[in-house]
Backbone bond lengths (Angstrom), bond angles and torsions (degrees), N, CA, C in turn:
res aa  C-N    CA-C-N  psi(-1)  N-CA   C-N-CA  omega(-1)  CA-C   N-CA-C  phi
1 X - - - 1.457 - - 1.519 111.06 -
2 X 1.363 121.98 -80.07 1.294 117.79 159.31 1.729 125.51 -48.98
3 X 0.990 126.33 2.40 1.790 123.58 144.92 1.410 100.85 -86.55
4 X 1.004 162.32 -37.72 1.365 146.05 -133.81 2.011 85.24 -113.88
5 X 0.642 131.19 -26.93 1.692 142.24 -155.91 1.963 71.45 -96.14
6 X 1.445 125.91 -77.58 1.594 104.40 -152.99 1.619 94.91 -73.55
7 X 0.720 132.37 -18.83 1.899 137.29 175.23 2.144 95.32 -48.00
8 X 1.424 90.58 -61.14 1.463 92.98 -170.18 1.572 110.34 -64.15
9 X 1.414 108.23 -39.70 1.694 113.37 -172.36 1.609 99.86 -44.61
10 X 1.672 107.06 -57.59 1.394 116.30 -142.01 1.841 107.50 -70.51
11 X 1.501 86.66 -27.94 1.932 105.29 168.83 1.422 106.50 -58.39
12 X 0.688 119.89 -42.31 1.890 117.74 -143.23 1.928 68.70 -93.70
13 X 1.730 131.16 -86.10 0.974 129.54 -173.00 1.350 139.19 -6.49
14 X 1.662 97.07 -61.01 1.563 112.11 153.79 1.574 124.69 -45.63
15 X 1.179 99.42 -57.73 1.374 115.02 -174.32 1.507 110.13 -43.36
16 X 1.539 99.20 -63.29 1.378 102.71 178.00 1.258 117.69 -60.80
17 X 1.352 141.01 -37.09 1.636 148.20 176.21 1.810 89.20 -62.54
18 X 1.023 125.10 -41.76 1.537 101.19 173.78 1.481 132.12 -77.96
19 X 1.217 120.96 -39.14 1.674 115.33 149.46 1.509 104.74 -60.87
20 X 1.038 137.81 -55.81 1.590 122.00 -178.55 2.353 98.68 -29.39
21 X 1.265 101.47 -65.71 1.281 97.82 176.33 1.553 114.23 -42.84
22 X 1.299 108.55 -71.98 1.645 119.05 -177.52 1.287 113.06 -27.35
23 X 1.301 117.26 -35.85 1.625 131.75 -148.13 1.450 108.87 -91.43
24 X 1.500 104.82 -51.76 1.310 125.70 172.78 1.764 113.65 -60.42
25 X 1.299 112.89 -23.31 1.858 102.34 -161.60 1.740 73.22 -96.69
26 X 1.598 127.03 -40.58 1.639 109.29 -161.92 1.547 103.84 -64.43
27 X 1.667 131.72 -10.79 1.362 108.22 -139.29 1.998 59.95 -115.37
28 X 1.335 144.49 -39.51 1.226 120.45 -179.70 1.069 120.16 -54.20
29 X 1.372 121.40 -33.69 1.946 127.78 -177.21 1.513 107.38 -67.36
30 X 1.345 100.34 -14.34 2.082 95.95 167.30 1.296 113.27 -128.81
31 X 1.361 116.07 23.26 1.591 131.05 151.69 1.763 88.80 66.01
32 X 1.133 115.30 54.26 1.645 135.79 172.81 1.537 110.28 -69.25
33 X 1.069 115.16 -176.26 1.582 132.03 156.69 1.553 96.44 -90.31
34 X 1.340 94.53 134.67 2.183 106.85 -158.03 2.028 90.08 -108.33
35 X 1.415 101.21 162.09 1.221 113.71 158.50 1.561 107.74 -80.97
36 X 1.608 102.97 149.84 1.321 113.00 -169.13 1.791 104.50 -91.68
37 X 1.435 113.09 127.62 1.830 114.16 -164.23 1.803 84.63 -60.13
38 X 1.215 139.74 -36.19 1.307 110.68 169.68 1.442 130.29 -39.87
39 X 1.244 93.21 -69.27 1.479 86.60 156.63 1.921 146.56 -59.45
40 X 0.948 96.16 4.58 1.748 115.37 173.81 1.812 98.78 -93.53
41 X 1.239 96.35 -45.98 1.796 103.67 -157.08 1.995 81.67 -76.44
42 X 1.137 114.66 -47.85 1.666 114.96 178.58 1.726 128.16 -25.61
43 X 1.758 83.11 -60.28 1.270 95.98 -172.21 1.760 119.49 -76.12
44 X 1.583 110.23 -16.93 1.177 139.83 -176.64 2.175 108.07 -69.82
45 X 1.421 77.28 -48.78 1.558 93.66 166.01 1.618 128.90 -53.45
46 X 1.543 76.51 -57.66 1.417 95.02 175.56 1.681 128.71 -62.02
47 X 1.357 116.97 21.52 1.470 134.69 -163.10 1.449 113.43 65.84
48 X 1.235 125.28 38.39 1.297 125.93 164.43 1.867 112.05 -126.98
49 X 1.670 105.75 46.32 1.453 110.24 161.78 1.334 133.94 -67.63
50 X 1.307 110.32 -24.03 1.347 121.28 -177.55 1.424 118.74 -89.83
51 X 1.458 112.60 -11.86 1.744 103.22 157.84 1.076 87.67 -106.03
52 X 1.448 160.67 -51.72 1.589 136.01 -154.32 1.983 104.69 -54.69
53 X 1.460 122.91 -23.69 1.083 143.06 -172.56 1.795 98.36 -80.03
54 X 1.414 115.53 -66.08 1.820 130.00 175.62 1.971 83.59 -38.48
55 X 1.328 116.17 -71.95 1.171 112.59 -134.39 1.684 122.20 -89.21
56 X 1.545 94.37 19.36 1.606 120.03 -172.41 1.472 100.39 -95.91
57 X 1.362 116.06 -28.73 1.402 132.32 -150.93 1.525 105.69 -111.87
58 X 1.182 99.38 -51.93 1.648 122.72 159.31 1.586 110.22 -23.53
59 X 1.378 79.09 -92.08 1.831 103.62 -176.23 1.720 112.73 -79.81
60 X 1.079 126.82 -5.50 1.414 120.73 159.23 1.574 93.23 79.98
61 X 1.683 117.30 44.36 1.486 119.14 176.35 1.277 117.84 -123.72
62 X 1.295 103.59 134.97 1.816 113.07 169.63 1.663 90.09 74.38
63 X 1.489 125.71 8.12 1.748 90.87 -174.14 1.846 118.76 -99.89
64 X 1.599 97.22 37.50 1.554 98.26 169.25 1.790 91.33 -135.16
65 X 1.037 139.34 31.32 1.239 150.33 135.92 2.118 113.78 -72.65
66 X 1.375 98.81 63.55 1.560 95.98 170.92 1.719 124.28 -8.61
67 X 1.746 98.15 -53.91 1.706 95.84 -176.81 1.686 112.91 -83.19
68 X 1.275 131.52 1.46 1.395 122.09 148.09 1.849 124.30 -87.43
69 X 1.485 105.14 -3.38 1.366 96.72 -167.70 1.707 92.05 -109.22
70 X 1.462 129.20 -18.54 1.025 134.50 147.90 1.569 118.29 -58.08
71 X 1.283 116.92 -74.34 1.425 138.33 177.07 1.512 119.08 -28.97
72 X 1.305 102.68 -50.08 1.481 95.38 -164.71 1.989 109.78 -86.08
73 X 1.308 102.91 -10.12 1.563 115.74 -163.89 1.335 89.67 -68.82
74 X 1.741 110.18 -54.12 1.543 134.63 -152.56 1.315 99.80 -47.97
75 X 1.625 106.38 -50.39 1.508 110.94 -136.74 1.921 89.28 -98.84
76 X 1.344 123.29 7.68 1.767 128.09 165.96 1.626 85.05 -81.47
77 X 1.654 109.62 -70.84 1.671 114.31 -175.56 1.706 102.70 -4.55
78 X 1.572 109.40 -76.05 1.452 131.31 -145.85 1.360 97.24 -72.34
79 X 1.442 120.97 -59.03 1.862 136.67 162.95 1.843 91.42 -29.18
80 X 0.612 137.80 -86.17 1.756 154.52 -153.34 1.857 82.86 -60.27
81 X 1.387 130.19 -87.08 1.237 131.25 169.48 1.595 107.98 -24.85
82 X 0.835 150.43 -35.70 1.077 145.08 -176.47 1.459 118.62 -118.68
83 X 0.929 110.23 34.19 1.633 134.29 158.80 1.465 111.96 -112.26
84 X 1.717 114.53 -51.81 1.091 111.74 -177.90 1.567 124.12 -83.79
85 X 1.018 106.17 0.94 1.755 124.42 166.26 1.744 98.71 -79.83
86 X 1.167 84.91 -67.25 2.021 74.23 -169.02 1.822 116.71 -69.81
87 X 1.269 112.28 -11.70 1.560 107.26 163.95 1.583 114.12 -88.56
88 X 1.109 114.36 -23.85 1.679 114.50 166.86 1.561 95.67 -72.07
């Protein structure tokens, strides 16, 4: 029960950290009102590194910003590190 519940969180999470990306490079290409990188780095935090990561690469966003192409790797590193601490 509780695997299938963080299985779903981490889906939907991702998901959303990857349109969060998508969303953000379409609304810069028409000089839009942008998502705030707090909120990119947020949702990334929030166990959704692995699409904020898909969708950097994807969409060709934020990846000459050093602290997202650093940032977002780090903070899977620590996510991943701290999975395997609490299942050991």
């Amino acid at each position: 029960m509780i695997k299938s519940v963080l299985i779903t969180y981490l889906l939907i999470i991702n998901a959303a950290a990857f349109i969060l990306m998508g969303t953000d490079k379409k609304k810069a290409r028409h000089k839009a009102w942008r998502i705030s990188e707090k909120t990119l780095f947020l949702t990334a935090v929030l166990g959704g590194s692995v699409g904020s990561i898909l969708g950097m690469w994807i969409f060709h966003h934020k990846t000459k910003h050093w602290y997202f192409v650093i940032g977002m790797p780090f903070i899977l590193v620590l996510q991943i590190t701290a999975f395997y601490l609490f299942v050991k």
